[in-house]
Every structure is written in C-alpha cells, then in structure tokens.
N, C-alpha and C positions, 0 to 999 in steps of 0.2 A: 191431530195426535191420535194414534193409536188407543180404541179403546176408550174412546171419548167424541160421542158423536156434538157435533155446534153447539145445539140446547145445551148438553151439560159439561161443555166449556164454559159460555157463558153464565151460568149456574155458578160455577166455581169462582170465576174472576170475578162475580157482582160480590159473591160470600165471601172471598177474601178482601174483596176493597171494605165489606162493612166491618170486617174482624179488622183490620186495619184501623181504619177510624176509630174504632170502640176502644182498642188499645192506644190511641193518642187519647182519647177524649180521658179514659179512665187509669193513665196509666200505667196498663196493666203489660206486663210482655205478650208479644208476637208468638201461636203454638211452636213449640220447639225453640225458643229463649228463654234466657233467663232474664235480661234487663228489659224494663221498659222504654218504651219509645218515647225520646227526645228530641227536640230538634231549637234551635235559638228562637225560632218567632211562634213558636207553642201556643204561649198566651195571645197572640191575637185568636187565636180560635177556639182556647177554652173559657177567654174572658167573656165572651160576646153570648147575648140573651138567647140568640137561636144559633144554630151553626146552618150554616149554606152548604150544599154542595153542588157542583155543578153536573147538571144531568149530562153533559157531553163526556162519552167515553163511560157512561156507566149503564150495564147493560139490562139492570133489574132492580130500580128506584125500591119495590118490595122491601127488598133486601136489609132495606137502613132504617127500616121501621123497628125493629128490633133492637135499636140502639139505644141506651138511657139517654133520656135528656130532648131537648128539642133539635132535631135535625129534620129536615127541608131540603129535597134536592127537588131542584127545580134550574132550567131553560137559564143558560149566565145571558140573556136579555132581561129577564125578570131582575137577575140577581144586578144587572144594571139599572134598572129602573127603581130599586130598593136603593138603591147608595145616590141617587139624584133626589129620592124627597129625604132619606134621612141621615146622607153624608156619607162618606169614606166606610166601603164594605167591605170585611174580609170574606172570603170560600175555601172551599175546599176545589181543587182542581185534579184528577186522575188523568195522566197521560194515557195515549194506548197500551195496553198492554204490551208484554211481549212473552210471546209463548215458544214453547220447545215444547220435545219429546220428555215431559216429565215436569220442567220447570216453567214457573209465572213468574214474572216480575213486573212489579208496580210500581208505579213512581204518583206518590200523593203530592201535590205542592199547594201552597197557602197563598193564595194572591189576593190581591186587593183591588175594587172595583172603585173609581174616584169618582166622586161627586158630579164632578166638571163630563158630560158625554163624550165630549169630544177629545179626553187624553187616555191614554192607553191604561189596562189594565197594569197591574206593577206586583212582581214578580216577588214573594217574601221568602221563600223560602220553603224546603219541604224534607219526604224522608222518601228512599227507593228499599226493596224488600223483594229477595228472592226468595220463591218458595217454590219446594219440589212436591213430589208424590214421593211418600215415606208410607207400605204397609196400609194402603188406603186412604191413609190421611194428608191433610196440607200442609206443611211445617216449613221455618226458616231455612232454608240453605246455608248460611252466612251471614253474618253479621249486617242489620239495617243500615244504612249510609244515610246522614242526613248530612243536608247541604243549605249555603243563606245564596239569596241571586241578588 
C-alpha cells in the first residue's frame, strides 16, 4: 500500500485486531460506529477466566497487552494442550488479513479446542470488520457482519 511501508502495516492490523477484541470483550463500538460488537457465541469468550488468542496470523502479540482483563495469545498447540488437562477450550482465531489501497479487513472467529487431541478444532462463530483510512485514522467502512459456523 502506498505510503505504508510492511512494519507499519503490520503495526496497524496487530492495532486493529486488538481494538477489535477490546471492543468484543468490552462492548464498546468499533472507531467510526455506533453499535457495539455482537455476535451469538460472544459469551463463550467473555465468560471464560482468561481469553486465548491464537498467535497465528497476528503479527504483534505486544499489541493485546493493552487490553483489560486477561488475555494470552499464544502458539494454538499451547492452546491445544490447555483444553487436554482442562477440557473443552475456547480462542480467539484472526484469519489473514486482507488488505487494499486504503482498506483492512478482519475476520475474528471463536473456536473451540476439544479435549479429545485427535478431533478437530470446531468452528463457533465470529464477527468480519472492514476498516478504511479516514483523515489518518482507522475507522469502520461498514457495518460488522457477524456470523455462527
């Protein structure tokens, strides 16, 4: 992108995955909305004593340290070996990005790590978020989309 050398791409998508988050966790809106972020399986992730997130596809762990409460991103083999001594785990999961001349979009999904090693991780649900560059800053494009899998 124009005007944006790797570092501070990367810089921006780790900042908006944790502004992301903070606004699920704290229900607050996304800059540039007005509604907060919703999605049907929400409470698996604001119920739970720590939130997980998985360090795949997030490009500056830093970044989430900023966020009230306990969050933990870390290796989803960790996060697999957490739900084999103490059961059925949820996380936080960030797709790749996808970037344009101007716009991010991120796709957060909430998946669950089973007990059992050898059955697949299971798909809960999650919310996608497109943000542009507005005036220097990072703001919504258009309304969040949340979806159940």
């Amino acid at each position: 992108m124009a005007g944006h050398d790797e570092s501070g791409m990367r810089d921006t998508i780790a900042r908006l995955q944790s502004v992301m988050l903070e606004s699920v966790l704290t229900g607050q809106p996304l800059p540039g909305s007005i509604d907060p972020l919703w999605f049907p399986d929400l409470a698996w992730v604001t119920e739970a004593p720590s939130v997980l997130v998985s360090a795949e596809n997030v490009p500056d762990p830093e970044q989430f340290s900023s966020i009230t409460g306990n969050v933990i991103v870390t290796p989803e083999a960790e996060i697999r070996d957490v739900a084999k001594q103490e059961g059925d785990r949820t996380y936080v999961h960030f797709t790749p990005p996808e970037t344009s001349e101007g716009r991010i979009r991120l796709t957060m999904e909430v998946r669950m790590a089973p007990t059992e090693p050898d059955l697949l991780t299971l798909g809960l649900g999650g919310i996608t978020a497109t943000f542009v560059e507005s005036n220097g800053s990072w703001v919504v494009g258009e309304p969040p989309a949340a979806f159940a899998s």
